[in-house]
PLY file of the C-alpha trace (Angstrom):
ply
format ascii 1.0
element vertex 456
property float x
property float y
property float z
element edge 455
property int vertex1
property int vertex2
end_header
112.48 149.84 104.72
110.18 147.36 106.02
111.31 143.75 107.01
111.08 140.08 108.33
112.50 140.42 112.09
112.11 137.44 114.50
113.23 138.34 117.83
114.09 134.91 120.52
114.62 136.51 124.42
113.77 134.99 127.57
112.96 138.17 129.37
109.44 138.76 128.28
109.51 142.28 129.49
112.70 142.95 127.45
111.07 141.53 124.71
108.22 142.62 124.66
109.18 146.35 125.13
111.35 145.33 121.52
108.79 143.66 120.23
106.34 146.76 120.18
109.16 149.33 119.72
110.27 147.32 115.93
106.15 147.03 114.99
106.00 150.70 115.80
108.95 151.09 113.09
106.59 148.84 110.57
109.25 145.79 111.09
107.18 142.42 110.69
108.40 141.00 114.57
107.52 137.36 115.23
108.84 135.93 118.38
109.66 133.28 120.77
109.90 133.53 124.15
112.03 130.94 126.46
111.80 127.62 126.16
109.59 127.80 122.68
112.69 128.66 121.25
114.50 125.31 120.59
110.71 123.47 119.73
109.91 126.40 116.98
113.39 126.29 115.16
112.06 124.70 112.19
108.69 126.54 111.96
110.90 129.83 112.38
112.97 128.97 109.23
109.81 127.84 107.44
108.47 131.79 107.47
112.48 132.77 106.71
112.93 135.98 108.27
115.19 138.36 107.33
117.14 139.10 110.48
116.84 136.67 113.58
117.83 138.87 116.94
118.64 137.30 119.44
118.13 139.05 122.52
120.72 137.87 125.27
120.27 136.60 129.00
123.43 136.46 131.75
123.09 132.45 131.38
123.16 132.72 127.41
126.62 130.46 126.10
127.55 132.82 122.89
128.15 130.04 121.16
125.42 129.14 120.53
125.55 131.94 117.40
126.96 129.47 115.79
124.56 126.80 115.95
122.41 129.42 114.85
124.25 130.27 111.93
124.16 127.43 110.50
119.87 127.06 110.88
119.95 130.22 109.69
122.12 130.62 106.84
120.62 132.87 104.41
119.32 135.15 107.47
121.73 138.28 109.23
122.05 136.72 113.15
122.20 139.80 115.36
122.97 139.58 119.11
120.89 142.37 121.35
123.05 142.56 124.59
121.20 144.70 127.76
124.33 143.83 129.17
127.06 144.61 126.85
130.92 144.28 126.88
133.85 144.53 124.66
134.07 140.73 125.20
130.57 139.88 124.66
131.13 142.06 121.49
134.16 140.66 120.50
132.92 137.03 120.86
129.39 137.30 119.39
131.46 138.26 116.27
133.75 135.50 116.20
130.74 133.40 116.97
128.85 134.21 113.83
127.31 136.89 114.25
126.42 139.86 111.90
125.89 142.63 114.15
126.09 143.44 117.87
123.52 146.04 119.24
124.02 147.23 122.53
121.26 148.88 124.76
120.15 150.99 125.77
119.54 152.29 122.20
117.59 154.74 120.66
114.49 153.71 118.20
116.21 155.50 115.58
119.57 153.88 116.22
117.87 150.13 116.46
115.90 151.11 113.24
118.93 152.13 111.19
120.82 148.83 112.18
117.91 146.18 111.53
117.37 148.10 108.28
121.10 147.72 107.54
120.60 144.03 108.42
117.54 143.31 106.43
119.73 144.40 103.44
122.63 142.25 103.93
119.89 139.18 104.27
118.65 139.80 101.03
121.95 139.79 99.27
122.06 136.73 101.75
119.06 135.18 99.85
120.47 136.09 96.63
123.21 134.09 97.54
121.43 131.25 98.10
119.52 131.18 95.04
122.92 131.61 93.28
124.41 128.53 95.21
121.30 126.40 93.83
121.33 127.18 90.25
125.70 126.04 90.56
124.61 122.62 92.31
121.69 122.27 89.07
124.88 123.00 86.88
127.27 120.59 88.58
129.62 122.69 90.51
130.05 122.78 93.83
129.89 126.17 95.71
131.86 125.13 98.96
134.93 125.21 96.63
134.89 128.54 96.52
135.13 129.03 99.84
137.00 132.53 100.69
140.00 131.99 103.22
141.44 134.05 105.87
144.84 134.94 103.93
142.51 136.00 100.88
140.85 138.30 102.77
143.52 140.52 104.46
145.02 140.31 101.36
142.40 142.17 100.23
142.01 146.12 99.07
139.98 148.46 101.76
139.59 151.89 101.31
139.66 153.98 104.14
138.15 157.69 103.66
137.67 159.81 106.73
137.23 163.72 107.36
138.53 163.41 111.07
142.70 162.61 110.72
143.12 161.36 114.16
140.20 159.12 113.88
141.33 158.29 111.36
144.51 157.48 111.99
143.04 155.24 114.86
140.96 153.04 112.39
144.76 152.94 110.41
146.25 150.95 114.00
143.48 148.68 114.71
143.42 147.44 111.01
147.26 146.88 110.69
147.47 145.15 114.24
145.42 142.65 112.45
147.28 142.79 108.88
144.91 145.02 106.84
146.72 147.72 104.51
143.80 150.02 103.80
144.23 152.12 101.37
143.54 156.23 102.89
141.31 158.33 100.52
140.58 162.06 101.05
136.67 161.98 102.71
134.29 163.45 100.31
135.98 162.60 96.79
134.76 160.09 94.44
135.88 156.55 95.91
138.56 154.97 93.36
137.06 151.73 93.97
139.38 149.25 91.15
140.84 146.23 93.14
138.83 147.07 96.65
136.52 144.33 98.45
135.77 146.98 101.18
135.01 150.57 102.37
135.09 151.88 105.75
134.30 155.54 105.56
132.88 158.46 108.05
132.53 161.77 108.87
132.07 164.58 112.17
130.75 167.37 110.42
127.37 168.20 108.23
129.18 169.03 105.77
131.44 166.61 105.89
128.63 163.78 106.53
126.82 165.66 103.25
129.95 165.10 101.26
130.61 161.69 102.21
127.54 160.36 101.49
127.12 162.18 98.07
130.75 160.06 97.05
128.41 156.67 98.10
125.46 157.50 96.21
127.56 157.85 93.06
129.76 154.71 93.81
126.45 153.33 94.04
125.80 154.19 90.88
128.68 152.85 89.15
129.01 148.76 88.37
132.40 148.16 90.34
130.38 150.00 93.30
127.13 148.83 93.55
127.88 145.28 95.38
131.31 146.81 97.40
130.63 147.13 101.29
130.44 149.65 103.15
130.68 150.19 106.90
130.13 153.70 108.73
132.68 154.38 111.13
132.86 157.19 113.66
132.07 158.50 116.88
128.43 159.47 116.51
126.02 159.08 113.40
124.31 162.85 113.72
119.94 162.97 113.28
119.82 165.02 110.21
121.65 162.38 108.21
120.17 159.39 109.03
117.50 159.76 106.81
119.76 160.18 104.24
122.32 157.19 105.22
118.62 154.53 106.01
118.34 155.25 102.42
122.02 154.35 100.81
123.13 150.38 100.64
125.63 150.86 103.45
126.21 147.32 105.04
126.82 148.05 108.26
127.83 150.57 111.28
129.83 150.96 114.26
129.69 153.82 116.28
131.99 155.04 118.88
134.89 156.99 119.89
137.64 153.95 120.49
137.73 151.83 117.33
138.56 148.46 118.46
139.21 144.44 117.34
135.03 144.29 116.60
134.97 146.62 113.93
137.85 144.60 112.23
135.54 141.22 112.46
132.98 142.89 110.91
135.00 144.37 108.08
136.08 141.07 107.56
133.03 139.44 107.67
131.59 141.46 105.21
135.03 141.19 102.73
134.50 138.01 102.80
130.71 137.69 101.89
131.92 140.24 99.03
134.84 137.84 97.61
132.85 134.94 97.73
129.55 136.68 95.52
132.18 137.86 93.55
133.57 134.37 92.94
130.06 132.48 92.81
128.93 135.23 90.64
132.12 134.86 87.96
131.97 130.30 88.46
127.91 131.14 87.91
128.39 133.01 84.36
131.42 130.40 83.46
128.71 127.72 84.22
125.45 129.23 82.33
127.76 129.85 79.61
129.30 126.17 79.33
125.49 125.18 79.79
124.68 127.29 76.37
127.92 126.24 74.27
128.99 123.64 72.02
132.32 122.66 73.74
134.01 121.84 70.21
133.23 124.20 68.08
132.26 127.29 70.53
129.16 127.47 68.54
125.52 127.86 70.84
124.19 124.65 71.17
120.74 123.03 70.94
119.92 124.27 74.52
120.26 127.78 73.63
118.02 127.57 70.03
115.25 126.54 72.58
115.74 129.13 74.93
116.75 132.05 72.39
114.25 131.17 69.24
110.87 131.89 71.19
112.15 135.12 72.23
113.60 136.23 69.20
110.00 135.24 67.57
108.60 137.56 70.34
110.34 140.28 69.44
109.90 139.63 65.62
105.98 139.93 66.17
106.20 142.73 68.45
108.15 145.07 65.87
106.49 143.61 62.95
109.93 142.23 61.04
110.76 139.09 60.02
112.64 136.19 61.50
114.78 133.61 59.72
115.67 130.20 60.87
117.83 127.97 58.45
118.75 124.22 59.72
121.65 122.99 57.93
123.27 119.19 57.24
126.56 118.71 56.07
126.55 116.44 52.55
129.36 113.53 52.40
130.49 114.05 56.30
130.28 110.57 56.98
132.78 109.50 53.73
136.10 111.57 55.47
135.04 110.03 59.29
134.85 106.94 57.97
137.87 107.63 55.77
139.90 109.62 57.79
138.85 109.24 61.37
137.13 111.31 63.77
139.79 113.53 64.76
140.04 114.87 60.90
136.37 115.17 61.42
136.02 117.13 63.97
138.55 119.74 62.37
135.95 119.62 59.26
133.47 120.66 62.44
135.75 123.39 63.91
136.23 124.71 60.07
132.42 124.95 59.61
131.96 126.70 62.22
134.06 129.43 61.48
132.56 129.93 58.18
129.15 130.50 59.80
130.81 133.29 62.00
132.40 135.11 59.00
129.25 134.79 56.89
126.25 135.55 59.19
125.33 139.10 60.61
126.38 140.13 64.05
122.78 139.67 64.78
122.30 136.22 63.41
123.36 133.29 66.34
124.63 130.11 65.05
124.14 127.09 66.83
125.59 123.39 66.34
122.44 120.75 66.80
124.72 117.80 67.20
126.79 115.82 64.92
126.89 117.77 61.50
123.93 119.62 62.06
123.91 123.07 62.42
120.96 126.20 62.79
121.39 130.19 61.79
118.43 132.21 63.38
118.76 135.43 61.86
116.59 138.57 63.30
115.02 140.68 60.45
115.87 139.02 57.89
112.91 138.44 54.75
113.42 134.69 53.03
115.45 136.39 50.22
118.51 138.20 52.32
118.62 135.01 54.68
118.61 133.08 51.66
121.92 135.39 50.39
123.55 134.45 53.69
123.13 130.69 53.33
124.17 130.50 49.39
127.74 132.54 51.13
127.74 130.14 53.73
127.07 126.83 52.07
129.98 128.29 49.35
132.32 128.95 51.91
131.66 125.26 53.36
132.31 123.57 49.89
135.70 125.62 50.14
136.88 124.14 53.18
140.22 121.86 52.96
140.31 118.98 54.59
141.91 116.05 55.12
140.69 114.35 51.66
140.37 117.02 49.43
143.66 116.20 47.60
141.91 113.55 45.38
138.50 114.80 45.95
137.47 111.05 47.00
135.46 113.08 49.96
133.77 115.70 48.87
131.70 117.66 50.89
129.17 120.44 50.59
126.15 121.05 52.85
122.13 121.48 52.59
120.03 124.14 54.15
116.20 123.94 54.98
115.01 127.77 55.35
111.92 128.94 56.97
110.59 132.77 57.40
108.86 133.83 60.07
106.43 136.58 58.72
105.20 139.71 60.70
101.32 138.65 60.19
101.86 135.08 61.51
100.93 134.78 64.86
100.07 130.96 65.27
102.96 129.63 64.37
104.98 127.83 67.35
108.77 127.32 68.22
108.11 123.66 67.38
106.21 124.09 64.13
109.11 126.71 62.84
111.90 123.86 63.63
109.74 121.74 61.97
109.08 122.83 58.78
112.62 123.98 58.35
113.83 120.38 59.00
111.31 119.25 56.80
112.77 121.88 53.78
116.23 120.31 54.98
115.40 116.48 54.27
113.90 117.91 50.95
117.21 119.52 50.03
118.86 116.38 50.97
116.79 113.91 48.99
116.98 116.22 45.97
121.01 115.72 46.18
122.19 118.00 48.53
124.21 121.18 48.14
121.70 123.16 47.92
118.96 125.69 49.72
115.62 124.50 50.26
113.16 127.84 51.44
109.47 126.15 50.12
106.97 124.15 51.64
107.88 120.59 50.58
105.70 118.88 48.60
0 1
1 2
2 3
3 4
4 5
5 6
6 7
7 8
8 9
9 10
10 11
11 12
12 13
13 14
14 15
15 16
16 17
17 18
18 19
19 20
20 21
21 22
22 23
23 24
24 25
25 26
26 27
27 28
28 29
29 30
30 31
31 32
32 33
33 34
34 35
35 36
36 37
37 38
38 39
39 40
40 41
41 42
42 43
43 44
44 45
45 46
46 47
47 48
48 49
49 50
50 51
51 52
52 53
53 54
54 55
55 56
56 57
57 58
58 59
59 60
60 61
61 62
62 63
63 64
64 65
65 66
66 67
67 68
68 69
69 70
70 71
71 72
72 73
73 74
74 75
75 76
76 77
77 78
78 79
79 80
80 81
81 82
82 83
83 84
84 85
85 86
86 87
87 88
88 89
89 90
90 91
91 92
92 93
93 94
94 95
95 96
96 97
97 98
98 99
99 100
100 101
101 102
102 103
103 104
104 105
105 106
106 107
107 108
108 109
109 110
110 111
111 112
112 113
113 114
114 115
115 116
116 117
117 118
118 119
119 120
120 121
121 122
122 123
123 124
124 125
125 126
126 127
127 128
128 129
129 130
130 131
131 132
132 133
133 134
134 135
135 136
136 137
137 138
138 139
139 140
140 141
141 142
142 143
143 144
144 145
145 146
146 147
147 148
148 149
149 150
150 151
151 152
152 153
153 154
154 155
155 156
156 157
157 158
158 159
159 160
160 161
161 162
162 163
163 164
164 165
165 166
166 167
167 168
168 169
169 170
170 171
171 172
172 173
173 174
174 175
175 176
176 177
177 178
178 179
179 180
180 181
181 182
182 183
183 184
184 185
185 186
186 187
187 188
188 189
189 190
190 191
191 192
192 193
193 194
194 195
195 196
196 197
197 198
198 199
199 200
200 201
201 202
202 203
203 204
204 205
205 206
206 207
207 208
208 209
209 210
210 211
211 212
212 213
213 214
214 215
215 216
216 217
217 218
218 219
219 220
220 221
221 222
222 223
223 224
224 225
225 226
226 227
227 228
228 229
229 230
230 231
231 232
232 233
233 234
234 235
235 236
236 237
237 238
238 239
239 240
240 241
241 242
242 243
243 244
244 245
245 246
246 247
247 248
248 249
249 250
250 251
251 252
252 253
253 254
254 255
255 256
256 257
257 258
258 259
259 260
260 261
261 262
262 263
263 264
264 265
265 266
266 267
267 268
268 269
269 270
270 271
271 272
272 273
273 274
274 275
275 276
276 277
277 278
278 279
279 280
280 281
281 282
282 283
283 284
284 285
285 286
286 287
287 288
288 289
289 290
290 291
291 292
292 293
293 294
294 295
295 296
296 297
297 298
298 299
299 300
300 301
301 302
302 303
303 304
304 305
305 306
306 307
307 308
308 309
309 310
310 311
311 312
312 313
313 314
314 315
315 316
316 317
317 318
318 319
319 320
320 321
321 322
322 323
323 324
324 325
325 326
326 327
327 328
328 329
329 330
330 331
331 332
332 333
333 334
334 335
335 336
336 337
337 338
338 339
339 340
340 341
341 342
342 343
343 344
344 345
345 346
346 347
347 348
348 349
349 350
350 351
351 352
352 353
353 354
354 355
355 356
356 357
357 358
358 359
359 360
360 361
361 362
362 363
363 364
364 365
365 366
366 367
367 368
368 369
369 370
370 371
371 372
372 373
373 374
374 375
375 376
376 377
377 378
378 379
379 380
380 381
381 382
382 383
383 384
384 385
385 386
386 387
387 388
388 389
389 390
390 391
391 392
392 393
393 394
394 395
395 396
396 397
397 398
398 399
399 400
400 401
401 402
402 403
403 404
404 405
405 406
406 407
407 408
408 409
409 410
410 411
411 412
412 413
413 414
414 415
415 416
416 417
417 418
418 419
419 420
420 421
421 422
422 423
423 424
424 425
425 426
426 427
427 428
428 429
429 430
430 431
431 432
432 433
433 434
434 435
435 436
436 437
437 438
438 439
439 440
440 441
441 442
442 443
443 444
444 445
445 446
446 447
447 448
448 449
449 450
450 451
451 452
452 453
453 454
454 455
């Protein structure tokens, strides 16, 4: 997988040597060097990278992850250490970062990382554009924020084919209140209530197995977005090819597990839980942006959206397409009469007629006060017409709140229009128009009644 790496050192030779070793692995590296660094922040972001590495120096402060972070949000920060420790590692975690690479390290090894990386960027990215389109729809994505207690609370699976390895992974996650749940290595993943999966093998065939049970979680909706972090003492060569090409979100590799692997787990738990989240507030939000909040009809928004496409398909598979506007007749008599609130039960009532007498296909839609639209997919001007003379029946029906001396009566008028297979000039605007137009015919003719011919 090729990718957007830009690497920031201040040992030129170091970097160099990375630079050319990540080209030679068909990364895209861009770099600064020293004190270009600070002075090309903002041109950095401009080209937004996948993965920024930073490449650390004896004098480097680690926190200064953080500041990165937060320049670089939609972007995976990893720290490159020449001079590793279990501190440094510990800290560059806690600092913000998404991965800690220690050298020396094979090409391979730095390869299969980065890649890793790049992936977790792009969900990154995804994220972002998810945030955006919540702010456009008026909700505010910091509020779902993921916190600490939420995340231990969490489900982990834990699959592994080497027990006392195993059984190591167990101790460092409970010293820091994880419960993972242990899953034979090699079986298929039961993956209902988990935000996590830490998994890893020793042998070929055990490594074989394993990643066989990701593939097909990968294949499955509950598994696609789950992470997944490798785990064990040594990743062996004729796997990797294999593993470079599975979504697995991250990897630690070595023979202690340790408090690193558990800020990583986290990390990613956390990223999970909160897409999860933004993903569920983003439907909620598209689907309040489509909806009629009294009568749980579509609204107007969604005729404009849906109608075009609907003619699209229409044209393509040579079928008609029906769009009906409709008017209630006497509406304004039992507001008037009886106030709004007896209206908008009226409303609520008219709406449920159109959902017992339309076609699973058809979508009904209120336009705004006591106007109402039916588009109904392959449907000639006679069989829509047999849907509206059902519909404007079942609306006459309809008890309300002055029906008892029949002061208000109330009955509605349809305008219907027919798209036809051979016309291919007609617009969405001209179709709403001429079936308004029918409508105000039906209405000056008296109402209660179904108007499907050009008016005169």
């Amino acid at each position: 997988m090729s990718g957007h790496v830009h690497l920031l050192y201040s040992d030129t030779t170091l970097g160099a040597t990375l630079q050319r070793q990540l080209q030679a692995a068909f990364f895209h590296v861009t770099a600064c060097a020293g004190d270009e660094q600070a002075a090309h922040i903002a041109s950095v972001r401009a080209t937004a990278p996948e993965v920024v590495a930073l490449v650390r120096s004896p004098s480097l402060p680690l926190a200064r992850l953080a500041g990165l972070k937060q320049y670089f949000s939609h972007q995976a920060i990893v720290l490159i250490d020449p001079i590793p420790s279990s501190q440094a590692k510990a800290a560059a975690l806690q600092h913000g970062a998404d991965a800690y690479l220690e050298l020396p390290m094979s090409g391979d090894d730095l390869t299969l990382h980065l890649t890793a990386q790049i992936r977790q960027a792009r969900r990154l990215d995804d994220a972002g554009s998810t945030e955006g389109v919540l702010r456009l729809l008026g909700f505010d994505p910091m509020m779902l924020a993921v916190h600490d207690a939420s995340i231990l609370g969490a489900g982990l699976v834990l699959s592994h084919e080497d027990q006392a390895f195993a059984a190591s992974l167990l101790s460092v996650f409970n010293s820091v209140d994880f419960e993972p749940k242990l899953q034979p290595c090699g079986q298929r993943l039961q993956l209902d209530g988990v935000s996590g999966a830490v998994l890893g093998a020793v042998s070929t065939r055990g490594w074989q197995s394993l990643l066989a049970a990701v593939a097909a979680c990968r294949s499955t909706s509950i598994g696609r977005h789950i992470p997944i972090i490798i785990a064990a003492p040594t990743l062996p060569a004729e796997v990797r090819d294999t593993v470079s090409r599975l979504d697995i979100q991250a990897f630690w590799l070595g023979v202690d597990p340790d408090f690193a692997l558990t800020l990583q787990v986290k990390e990613h738990v956390r990223r999970y839980q909160q897409s999860q989240q933004r993903r569920e507030a983003l439907v909620q939000s598209l689907d309040l942006a489509i909806t009629d909040s009294l009568t749980g009809l579509f609204n107007k928004r969604f005729l404009m959206a849906h109608l075009p496409v609907q003619m699209q398909i229409a044209r393509q598979s040579r079928r008609s397409l029906s769009l009906a506007l409709l008017d209630l007749d006497g509406f304004k008599g039992l507001n008037d009469s009886f106030g709004h609130l007896a209206g908008d039960q009226f409303l609520i009532s008219v709406a449920d007629r159109l959902r017992q007498n339309s076609r699973v296909s058809d979508s009904a839609i209120r336009l705004g006060g006591d106007e109402f639209a039916l588009v109904l997919p392959n449907a000639r001007a006679g069989d829509a017409r047999k849907v509206l003379a059902r519909l404007i029946d079942g609306i006459a029906s309809i008890s309300h709140a002055g029906s008892d001396d029949n002061r208000t009566p109330i009955s509605a008028s349809a305008g219907l229009v027919t798209l036809e297979p051979d016309d291919w000039s007609s617009t969405t605007e001209a179709l709403i128009a001429e079936a308004d137009s029918r409508l105000y015919a039906a209405k000056k003719k008296g109402g209660n009644q179904i108007m499907d011919t050009a008016s005169s």
